[in-house]
N, CA, C and O atoms as a MOPAC input file, in Angstrom:
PM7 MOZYME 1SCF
protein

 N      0.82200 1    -1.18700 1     0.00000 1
 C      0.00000 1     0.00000 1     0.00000 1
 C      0.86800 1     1.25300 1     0.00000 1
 O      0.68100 1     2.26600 1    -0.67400 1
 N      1.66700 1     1.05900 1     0.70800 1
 C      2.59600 1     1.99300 1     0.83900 1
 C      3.66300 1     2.48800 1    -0.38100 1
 O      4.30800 1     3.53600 1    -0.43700 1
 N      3.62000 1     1.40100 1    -1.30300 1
 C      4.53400 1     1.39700 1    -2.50400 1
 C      3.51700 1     1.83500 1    -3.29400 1
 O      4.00200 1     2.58000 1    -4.14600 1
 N      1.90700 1     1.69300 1    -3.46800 1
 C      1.18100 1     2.29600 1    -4.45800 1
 C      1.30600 1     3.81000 1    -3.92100 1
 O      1.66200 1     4.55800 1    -4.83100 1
 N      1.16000 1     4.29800 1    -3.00400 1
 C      1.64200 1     5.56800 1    -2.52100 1
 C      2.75400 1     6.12500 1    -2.94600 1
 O      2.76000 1     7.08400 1    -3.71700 1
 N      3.53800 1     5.70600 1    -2.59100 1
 C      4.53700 1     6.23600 1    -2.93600 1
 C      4.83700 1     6.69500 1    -4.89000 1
 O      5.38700 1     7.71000 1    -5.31700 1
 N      4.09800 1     5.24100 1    -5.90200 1
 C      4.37700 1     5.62000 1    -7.12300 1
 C      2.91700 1     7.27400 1    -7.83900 1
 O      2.76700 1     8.11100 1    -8.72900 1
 N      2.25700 1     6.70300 1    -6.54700 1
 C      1.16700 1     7.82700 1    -6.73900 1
 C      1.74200 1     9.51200 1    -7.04300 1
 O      1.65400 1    10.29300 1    -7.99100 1
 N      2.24600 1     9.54000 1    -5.92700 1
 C      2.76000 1    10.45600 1    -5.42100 1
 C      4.81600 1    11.29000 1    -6.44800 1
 O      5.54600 1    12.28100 1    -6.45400 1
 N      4.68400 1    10.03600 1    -7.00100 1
 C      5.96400 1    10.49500 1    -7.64100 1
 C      5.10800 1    10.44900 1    -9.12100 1
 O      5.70700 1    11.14000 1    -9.94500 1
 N      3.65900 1     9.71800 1    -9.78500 1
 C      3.68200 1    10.15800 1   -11.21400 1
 C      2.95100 1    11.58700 1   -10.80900 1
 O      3.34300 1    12.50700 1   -11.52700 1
 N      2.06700 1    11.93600 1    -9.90900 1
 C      2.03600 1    13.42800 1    -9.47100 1
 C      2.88000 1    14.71700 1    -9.63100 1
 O      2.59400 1    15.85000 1   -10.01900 1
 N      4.19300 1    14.05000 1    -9.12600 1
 C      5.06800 1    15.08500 1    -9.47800 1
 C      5.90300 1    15.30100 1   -10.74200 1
 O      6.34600 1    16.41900 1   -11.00300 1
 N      6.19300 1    13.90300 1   -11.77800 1
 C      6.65900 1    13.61100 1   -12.84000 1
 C      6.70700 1    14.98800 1   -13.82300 1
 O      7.67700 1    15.03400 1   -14.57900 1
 N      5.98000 1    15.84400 1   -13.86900 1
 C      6.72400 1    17.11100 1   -14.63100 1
 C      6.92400 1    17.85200 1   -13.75800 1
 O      6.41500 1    18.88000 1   -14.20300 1
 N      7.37100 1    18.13000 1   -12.64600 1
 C      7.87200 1    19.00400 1   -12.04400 1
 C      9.48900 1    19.36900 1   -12.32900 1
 O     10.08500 1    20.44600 1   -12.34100 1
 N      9.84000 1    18.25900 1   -12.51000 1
 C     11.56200 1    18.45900 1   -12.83000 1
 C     11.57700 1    18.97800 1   -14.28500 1
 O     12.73200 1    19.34000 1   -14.51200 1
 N     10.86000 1    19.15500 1   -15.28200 1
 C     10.96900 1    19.81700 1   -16.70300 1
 C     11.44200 1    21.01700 1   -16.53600 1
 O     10.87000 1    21.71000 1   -15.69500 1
 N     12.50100 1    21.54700 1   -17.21400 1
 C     12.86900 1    22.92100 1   -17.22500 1
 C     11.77700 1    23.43800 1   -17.84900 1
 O     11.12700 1    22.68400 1   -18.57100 1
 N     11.33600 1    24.94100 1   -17.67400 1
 C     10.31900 1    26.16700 1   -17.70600 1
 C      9.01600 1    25.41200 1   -17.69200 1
 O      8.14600 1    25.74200 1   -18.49700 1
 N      8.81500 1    24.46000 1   -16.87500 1
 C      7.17600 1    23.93100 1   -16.77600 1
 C      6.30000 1    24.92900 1   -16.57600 1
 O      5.35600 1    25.25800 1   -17.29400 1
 N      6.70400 1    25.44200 1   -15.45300 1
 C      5.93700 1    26.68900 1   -14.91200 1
 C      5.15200 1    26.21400 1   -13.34300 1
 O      5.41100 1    25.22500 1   -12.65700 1
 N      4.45700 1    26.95400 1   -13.17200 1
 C      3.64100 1    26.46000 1   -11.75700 1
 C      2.26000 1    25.19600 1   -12.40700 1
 O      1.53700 1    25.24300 1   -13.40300 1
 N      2.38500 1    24.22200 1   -11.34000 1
 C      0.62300 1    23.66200 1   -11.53900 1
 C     -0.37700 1    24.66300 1   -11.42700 1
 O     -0.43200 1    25.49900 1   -10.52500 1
 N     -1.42300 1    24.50800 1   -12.68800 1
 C     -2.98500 1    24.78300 1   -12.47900 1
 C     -3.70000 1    23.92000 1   -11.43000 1
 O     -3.13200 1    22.94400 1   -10.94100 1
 N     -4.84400 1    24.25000 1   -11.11300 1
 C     -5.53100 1    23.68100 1   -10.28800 1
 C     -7.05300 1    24.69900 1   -10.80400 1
 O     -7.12400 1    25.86800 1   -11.18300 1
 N     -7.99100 1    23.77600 1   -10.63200 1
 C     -9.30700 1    24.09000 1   -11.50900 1
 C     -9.69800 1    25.56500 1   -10.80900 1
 O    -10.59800 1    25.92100 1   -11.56900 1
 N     -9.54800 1    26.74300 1    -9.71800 1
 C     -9.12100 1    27.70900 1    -9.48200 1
 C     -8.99300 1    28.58400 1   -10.43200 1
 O     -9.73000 1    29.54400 1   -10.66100 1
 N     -7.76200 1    28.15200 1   -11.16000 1
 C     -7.00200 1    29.03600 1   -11.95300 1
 C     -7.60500 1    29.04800 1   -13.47300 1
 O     -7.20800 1    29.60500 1   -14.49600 1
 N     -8.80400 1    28.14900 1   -13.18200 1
 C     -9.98100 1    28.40700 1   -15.28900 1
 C    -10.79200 1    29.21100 1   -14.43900 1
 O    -11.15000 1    29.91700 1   -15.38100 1
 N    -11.45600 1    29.76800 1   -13.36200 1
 C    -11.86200 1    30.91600 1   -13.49800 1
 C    -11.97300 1    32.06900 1   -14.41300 1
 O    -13.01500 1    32.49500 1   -14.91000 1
 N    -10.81500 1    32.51000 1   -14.57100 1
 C    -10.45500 1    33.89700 1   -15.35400 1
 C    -10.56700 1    33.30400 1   -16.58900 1
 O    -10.08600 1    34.22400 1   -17.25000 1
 N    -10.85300 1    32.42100 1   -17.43200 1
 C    -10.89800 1    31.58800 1   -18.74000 1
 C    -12.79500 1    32.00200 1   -18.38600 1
 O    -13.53400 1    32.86600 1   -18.86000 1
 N    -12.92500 1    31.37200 1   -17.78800 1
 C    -14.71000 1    31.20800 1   -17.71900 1
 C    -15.35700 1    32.23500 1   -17.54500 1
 O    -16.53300 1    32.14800 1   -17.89700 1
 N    -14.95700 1    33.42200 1   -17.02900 1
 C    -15.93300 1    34.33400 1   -16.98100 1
 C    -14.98400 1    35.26300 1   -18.55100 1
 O    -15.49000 1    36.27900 1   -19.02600 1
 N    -14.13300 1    34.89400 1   -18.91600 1
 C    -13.92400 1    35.41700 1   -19.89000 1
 C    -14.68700 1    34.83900 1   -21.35100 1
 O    -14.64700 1    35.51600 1   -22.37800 1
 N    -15.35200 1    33.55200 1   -21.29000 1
 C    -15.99200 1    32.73900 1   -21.87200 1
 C    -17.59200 1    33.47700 1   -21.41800 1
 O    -18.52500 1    33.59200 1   -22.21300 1
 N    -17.60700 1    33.67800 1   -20.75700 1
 C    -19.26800 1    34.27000 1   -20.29400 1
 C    -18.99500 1    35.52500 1   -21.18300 1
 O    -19.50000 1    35.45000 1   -22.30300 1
 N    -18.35700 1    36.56400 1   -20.92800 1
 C    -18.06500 1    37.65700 1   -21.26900 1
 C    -17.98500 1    37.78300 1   -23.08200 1
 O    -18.22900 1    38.72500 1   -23.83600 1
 N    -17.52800 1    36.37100 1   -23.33300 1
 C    -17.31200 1    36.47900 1   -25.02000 1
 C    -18.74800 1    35.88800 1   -26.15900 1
 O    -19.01200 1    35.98700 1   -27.35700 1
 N    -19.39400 1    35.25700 1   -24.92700 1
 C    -20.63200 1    34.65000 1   -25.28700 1
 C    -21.87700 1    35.79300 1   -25.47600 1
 O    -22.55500 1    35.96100 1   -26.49000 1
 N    -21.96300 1    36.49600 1   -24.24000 1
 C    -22.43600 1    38.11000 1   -24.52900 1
 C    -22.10600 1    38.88400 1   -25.14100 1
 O    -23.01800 1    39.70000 1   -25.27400 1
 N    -21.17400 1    39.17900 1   -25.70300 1
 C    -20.74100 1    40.29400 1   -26.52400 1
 C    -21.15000 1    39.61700 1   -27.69300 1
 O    -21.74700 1    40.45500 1   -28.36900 1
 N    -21.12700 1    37.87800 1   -28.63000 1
 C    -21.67200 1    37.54700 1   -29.65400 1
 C    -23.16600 1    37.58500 1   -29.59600 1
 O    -23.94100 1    37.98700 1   -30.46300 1
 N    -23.37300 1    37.19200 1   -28.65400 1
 C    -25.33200 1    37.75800 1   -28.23900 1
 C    -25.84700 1    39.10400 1   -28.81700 1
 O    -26.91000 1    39.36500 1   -29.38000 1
 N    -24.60100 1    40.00700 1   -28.45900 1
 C    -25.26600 1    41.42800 1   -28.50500 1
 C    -24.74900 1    41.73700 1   -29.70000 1
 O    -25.32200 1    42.74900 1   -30.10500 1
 N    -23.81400 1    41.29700 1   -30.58600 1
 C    -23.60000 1    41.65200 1   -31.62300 1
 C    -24.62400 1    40.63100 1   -32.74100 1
 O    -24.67700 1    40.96500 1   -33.92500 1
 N    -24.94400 1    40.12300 1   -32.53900 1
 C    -26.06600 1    38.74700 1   -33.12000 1
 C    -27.31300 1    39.68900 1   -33.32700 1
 O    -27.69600 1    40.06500 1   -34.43400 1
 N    -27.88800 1    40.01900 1   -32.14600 1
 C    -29.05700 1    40.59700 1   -32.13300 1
 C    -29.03500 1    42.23400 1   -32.73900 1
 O    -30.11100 1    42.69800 1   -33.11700 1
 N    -28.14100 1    42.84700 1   -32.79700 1
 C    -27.96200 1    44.61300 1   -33.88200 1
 C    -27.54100 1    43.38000 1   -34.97500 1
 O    -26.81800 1    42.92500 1   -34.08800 1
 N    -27.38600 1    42.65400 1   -35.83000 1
 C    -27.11800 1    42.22800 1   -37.18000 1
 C    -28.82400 1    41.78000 1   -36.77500 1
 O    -29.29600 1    42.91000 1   -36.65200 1
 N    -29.43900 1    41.26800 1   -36.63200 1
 C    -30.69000 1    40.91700 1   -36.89100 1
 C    -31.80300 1    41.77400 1   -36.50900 1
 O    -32.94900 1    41.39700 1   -36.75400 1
 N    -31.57300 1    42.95000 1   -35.90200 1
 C    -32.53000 1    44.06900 1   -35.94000 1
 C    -33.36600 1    44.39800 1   -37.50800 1
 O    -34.31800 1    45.17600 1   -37.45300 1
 N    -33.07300 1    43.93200 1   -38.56100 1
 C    -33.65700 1    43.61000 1   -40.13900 1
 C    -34.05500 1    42.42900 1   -40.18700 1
 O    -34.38800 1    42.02100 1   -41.30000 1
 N    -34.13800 1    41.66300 1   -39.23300 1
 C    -34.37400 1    40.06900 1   -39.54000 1
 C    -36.13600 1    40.25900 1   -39.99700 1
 O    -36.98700 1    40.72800 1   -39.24000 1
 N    -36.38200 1    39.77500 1   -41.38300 1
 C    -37.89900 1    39.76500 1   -41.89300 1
 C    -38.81600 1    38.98300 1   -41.68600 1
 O    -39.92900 1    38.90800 1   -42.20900 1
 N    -38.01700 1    37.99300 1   -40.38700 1
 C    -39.20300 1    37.37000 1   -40.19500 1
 C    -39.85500 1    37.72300 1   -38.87300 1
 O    -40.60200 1    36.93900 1   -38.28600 1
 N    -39.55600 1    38.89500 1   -38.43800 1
 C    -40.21600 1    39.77800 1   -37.55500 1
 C    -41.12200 1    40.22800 1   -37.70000 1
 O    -41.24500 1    40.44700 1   -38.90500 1
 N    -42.58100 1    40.79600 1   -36.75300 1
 C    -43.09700 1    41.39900 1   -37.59000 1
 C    -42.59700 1    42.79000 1   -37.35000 1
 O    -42.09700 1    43.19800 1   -36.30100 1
 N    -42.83500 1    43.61300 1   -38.68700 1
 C    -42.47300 1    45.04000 1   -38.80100 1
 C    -43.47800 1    46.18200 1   -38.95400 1
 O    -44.30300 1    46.15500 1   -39.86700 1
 N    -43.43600 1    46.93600 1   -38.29300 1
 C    -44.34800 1    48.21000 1   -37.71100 1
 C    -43.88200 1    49.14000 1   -38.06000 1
 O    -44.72200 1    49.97500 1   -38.39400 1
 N    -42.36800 1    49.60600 1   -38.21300 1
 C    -42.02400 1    50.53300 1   -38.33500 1
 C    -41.54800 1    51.14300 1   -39.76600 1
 O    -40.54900 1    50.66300 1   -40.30200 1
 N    -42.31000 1    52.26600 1   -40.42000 1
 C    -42.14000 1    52.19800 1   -41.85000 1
 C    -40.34700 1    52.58900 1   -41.97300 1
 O    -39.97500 1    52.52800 1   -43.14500 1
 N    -39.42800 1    52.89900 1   -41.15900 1
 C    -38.22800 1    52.94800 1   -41.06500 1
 C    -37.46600 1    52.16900 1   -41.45100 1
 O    -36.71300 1    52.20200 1   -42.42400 1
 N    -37.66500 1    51.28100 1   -40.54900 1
 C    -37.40400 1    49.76900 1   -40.28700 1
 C    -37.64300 1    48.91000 1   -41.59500 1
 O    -36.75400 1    48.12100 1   -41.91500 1
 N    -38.86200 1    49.01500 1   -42.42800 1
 C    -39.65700 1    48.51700 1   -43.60000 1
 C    -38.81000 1    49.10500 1   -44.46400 1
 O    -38.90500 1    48.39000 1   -45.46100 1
 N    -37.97400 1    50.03600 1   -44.72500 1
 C    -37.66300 1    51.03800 1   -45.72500 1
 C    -35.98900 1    49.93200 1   -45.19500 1
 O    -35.61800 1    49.15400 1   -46.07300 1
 N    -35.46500 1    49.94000 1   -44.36700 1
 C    -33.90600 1    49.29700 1   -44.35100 1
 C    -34.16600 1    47.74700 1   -44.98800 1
 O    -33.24400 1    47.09900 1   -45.48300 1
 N    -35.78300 1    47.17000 1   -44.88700 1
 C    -35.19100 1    45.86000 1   -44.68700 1
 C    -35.51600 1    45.67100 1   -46.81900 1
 O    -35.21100 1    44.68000 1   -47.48300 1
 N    -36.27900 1    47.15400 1   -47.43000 1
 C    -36.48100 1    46.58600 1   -48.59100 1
 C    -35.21200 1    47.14100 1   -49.23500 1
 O    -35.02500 1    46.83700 1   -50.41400 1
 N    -34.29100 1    47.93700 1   -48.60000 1
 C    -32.72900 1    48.12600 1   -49.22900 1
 C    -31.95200 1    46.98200 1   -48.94400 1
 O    -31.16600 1    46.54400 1   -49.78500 1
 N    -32.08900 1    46.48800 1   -47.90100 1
 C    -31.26600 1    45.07800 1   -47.62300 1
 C    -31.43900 1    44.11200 1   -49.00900 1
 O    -30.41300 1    43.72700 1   -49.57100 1
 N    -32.61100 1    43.77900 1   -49.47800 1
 C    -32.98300 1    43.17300 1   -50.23600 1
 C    -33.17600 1    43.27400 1   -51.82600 1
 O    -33.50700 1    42.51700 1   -52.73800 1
 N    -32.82400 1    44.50500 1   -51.68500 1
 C    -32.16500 1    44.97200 1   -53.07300 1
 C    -30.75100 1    45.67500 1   -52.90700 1
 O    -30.40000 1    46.52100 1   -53.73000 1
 N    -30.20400 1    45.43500 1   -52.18200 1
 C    -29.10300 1    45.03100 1   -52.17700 1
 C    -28.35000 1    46.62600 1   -52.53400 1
 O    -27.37900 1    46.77500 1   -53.27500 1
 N    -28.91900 1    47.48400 1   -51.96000 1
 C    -28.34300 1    48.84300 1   -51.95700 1
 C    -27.35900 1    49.03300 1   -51.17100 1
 O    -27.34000 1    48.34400 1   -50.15100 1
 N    -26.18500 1    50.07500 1   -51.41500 1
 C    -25.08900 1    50.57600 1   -51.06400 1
 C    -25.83500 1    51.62900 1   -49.88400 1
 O    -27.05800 1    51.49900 1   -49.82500 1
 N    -25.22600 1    52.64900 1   -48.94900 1
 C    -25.69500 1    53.51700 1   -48.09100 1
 C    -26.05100 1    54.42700 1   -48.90100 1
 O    -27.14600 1    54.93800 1   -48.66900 1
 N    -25.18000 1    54.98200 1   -50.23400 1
 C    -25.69100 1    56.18800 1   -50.91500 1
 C    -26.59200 1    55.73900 1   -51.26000 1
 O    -27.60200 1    56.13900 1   -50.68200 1
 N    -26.76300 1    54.83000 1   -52.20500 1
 C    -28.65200 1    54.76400 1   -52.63400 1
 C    -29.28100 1    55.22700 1   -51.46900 1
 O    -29.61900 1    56.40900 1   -51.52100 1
 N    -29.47600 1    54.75500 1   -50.66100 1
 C    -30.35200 1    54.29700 1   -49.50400 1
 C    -30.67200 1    55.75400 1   -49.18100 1
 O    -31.85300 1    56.09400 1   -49.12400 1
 N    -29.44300 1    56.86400 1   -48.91000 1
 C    -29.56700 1    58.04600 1   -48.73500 1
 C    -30.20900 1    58.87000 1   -49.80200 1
 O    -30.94600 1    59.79800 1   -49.46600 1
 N    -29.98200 1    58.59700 1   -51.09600 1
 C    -30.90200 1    58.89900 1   -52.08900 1
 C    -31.71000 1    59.11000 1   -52.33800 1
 O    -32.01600 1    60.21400 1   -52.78800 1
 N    -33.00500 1    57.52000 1   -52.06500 1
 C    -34.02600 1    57.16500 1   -51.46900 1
 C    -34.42400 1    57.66800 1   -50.72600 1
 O    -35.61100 1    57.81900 1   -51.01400 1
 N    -34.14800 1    58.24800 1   -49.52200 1
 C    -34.56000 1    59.22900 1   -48.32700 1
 C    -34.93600 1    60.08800 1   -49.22700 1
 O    -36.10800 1    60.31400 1   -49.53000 1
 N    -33.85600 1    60.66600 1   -49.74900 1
 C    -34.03900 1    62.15400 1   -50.15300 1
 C    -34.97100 1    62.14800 1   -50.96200 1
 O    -35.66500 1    63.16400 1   -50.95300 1
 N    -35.38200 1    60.92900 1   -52.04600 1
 C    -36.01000 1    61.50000 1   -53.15700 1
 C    -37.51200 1    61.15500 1   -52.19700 1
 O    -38.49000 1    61.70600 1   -52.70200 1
 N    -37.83500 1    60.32200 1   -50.88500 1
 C    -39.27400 1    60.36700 1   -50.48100 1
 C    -39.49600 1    61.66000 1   -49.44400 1
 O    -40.59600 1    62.00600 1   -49.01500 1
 N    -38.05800 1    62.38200 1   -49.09200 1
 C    -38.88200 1    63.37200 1   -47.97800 1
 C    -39.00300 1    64.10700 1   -49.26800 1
 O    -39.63000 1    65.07300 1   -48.83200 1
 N    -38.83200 1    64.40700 1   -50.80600 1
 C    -38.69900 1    65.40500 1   -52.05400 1
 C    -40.09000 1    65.39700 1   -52.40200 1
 O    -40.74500 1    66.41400 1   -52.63100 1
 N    -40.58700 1    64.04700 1   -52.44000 1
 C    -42.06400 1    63.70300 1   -52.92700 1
 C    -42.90500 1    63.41200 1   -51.84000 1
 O    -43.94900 1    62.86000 1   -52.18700 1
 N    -42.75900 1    63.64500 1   -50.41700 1
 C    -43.37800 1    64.15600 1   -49.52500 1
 C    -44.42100 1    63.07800 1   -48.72600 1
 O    -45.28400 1    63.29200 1   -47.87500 1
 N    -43.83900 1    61.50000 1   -49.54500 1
 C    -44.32900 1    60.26800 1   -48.94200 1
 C    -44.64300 1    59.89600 1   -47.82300 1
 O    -43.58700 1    59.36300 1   -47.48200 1
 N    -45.36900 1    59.76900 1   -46.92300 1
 C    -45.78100 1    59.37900 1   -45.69800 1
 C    -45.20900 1    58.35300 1   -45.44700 1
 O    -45.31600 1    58.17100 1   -44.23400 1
 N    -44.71900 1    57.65800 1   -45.85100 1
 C    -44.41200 1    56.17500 1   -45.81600 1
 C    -42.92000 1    55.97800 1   -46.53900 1
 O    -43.00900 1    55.53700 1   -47.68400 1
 N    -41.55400 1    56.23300 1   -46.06000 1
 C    -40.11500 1    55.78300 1   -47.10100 1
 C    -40.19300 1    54.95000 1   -48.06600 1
 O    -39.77700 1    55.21500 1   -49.19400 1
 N    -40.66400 1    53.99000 1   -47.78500 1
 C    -41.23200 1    52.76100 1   -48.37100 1
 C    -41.68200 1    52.67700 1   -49.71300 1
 O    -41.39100 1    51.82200 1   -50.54900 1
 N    -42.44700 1    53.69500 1   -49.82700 1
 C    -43.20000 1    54.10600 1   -51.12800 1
 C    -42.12700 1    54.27700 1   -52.06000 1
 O    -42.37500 1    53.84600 1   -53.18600 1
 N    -41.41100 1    54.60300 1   -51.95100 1
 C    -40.45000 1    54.88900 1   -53.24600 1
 C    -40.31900 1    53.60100 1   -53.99800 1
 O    -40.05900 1    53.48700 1   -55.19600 1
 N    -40.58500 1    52.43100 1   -52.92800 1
 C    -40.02300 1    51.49200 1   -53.69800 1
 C    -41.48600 1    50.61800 1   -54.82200 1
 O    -41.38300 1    49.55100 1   -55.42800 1
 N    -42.36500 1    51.28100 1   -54.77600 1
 C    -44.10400 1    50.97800 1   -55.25000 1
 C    -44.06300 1    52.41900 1   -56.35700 1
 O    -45.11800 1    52.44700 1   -56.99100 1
 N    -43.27000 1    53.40800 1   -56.67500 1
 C    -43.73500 1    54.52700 1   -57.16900 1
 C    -42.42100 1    55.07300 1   -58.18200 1
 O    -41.65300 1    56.01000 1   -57.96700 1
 N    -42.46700 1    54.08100 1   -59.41700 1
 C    -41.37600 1    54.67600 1   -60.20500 1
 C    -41.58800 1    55.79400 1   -60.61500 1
 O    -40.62700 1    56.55500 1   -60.50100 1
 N    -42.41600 1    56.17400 1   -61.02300 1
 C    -42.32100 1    57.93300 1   -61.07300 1
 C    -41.76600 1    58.71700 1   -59.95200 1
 O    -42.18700 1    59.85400 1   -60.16600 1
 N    -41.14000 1    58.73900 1   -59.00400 1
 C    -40.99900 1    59.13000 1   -57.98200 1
 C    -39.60500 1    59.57700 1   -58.36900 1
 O    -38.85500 1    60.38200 1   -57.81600 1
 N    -39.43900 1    58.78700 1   -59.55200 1
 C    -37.31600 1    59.21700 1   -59.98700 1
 C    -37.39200 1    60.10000 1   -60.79300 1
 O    -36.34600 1    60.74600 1   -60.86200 1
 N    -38.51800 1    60.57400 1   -61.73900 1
 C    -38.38200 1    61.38100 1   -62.55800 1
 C    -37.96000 1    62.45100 1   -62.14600 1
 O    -38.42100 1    62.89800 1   -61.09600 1
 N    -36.86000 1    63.23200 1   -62.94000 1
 C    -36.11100 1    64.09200 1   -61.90600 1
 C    -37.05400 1    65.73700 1   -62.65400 1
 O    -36.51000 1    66.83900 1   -62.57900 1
 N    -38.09200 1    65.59900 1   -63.13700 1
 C    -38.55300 1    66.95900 1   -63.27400 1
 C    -38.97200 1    67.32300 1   -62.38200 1
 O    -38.30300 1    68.27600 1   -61.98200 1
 N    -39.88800 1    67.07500 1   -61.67500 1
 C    -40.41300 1    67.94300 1   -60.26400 1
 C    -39.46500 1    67.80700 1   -58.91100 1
 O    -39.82000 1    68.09400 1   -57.76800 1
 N    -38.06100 1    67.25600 1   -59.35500 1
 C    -37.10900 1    66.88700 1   -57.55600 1
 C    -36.36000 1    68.45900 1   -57.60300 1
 O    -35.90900 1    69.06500 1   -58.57500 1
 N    -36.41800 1    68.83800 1   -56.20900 1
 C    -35.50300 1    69.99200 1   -56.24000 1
 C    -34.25200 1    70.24800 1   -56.61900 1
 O    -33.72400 1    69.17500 1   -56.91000 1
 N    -33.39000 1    71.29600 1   -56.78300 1
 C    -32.08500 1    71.67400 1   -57.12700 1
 C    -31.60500 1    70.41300 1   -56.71700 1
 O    -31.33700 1    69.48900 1   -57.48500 1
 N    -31.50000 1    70.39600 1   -55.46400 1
 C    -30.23900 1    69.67400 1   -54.89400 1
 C    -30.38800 1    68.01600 1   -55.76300 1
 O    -29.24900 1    67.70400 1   -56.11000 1
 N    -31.25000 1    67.09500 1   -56.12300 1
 C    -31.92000 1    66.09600 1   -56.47700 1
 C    -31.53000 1    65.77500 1   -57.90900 1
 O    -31.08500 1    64.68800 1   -58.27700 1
 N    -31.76700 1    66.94500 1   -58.75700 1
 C    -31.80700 1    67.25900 1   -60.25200 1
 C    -30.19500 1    66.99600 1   -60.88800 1
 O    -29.90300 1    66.42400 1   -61.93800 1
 N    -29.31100 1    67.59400 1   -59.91200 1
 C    -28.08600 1    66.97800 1   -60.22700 1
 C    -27.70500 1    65.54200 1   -60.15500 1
 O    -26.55700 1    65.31100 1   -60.53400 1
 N    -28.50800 1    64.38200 1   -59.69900 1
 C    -28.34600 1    63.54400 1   -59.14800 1
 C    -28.87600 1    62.58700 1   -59.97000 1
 O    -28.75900 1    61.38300 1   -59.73600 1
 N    -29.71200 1    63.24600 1   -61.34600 1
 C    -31.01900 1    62.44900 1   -62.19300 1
 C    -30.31600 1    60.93400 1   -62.90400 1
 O    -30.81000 1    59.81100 1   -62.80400 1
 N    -29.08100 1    61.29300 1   -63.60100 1
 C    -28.23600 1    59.45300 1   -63.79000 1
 C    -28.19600 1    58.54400 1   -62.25400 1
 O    -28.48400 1    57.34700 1   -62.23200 1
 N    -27.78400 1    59.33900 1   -60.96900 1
 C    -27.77400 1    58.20300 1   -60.13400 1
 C    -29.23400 1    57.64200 1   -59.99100 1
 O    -29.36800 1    56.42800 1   -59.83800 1
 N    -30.51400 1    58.59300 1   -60.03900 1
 C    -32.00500 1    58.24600 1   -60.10800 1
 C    -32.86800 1    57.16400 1   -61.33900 1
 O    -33.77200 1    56.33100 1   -61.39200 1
 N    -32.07400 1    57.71600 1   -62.03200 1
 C    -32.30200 1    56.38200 1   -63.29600 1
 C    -31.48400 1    55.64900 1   -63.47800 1
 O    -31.50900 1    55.15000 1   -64.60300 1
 N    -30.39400 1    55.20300 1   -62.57200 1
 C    -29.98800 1    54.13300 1   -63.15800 1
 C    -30.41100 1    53.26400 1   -61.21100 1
 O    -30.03500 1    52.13200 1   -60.90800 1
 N    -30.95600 1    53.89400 1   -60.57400 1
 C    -31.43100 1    53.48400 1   -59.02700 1
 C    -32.84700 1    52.71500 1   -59.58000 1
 O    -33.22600 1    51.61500 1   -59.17800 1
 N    -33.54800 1    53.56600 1   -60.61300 1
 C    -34.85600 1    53.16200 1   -60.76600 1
 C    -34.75600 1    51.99600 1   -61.61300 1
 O    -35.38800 1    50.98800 1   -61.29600 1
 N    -33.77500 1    52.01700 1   -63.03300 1
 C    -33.55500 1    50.66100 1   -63.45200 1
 C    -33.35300 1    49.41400 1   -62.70000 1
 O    -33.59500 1    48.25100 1   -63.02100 1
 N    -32.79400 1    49.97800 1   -61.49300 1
 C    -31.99600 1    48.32300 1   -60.82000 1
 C    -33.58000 1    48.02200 1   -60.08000 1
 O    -33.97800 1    46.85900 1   -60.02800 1
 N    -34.41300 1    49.12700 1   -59.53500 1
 C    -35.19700 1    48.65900 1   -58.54600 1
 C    -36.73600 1    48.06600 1   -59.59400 1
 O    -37.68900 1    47.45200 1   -59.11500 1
 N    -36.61700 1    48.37800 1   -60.72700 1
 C    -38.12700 1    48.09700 1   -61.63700 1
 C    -37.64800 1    47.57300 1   -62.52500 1
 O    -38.30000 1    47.90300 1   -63.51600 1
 N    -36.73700 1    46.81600 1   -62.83800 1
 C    -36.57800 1    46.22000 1   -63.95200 1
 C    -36.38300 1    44.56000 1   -63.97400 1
 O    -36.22900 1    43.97000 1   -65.04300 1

C-alpha cells in the first residue's frame, strides 16, 4: 500500500523536474478563462441581435425599419439608400417605403435643385429597382 503511494505520489510530481514547466494549475485558476468565456458569449449575443434588428421574419411596424429591410434586399449601397430618403422626404411620402411601389418618384422633373443633379444616379437606381 505503501509502494502504491509512494508511485502515486511520484507520477504526481513527474513534470515538475521539466525545465520552464511553470507552476501547476488547479481548476481555481480556469476561473479567469470562464468568466472570460461568459463575457465572449455576450458580446456575440449582442452583436447577433444589432445584425438581426432587419431580420424579416419579424413582424415590422415601423415604416423605417420597412424602408432598411427593402434596401437590404435589393441590395443597396448607403448612398442609394440616402438617395431614397431624399427622393421620399422630395415627394413628400408618408411612408419611405413608397419609393419602392412609385417609379415615377425618380423622374427628376419635379425633384428639387439639390436632387436634379443627381437624375443618372435616379435612373440608373430606378432601373436596378423596376426592372
Amino acid at each position: 500500500m505503501i509502494h502504491t503511494l509512494t508511485h502515486q505520489m511520484l507520477l504526481a510530481e513527474i513534470g515538475d523536474n521539466f525545465p520552464n514547466s511553470g507552476p501547476r494549475l488547479n481548476w481555481s485558476d480556469l476561473w479567469a478563462w470562464g468568466i472570460a468565456a461568459i463575457v465572449a458569449a455576450i458580446v456575440a449575443a449582442i452583436v447577433m441581435r444589432i445584425r438581426n434588428r432587419n431580420d424579416m421574419e419579424e413582424y415590422c411596424d415601423n415604416p423605417w425599419k420597412l424602408f432598411r429591410e427593402l434596401c437590404r434586399v435589393h441590395n443597396l449601397d448607403h448612398a442609394s439608400q440616402r438617395l431614397l430618403t431624399q427622393v421620399a422626404e422630395a415627394r413628400k411620402f408618408p411612408q419611405p417605403a413608397q419609393v419602392f411601389l412609385t417609379p415615377a418618384a425618380f423622374e427628376p422633373a419635379n425633384l428639387p435643385a439639390g436632387l436634379k443633379d443627381k437624375a443618372d444616379q435616379l435612373l440608373r437606381l430606378r432601373g436596378q429597382l423596376f426592372s
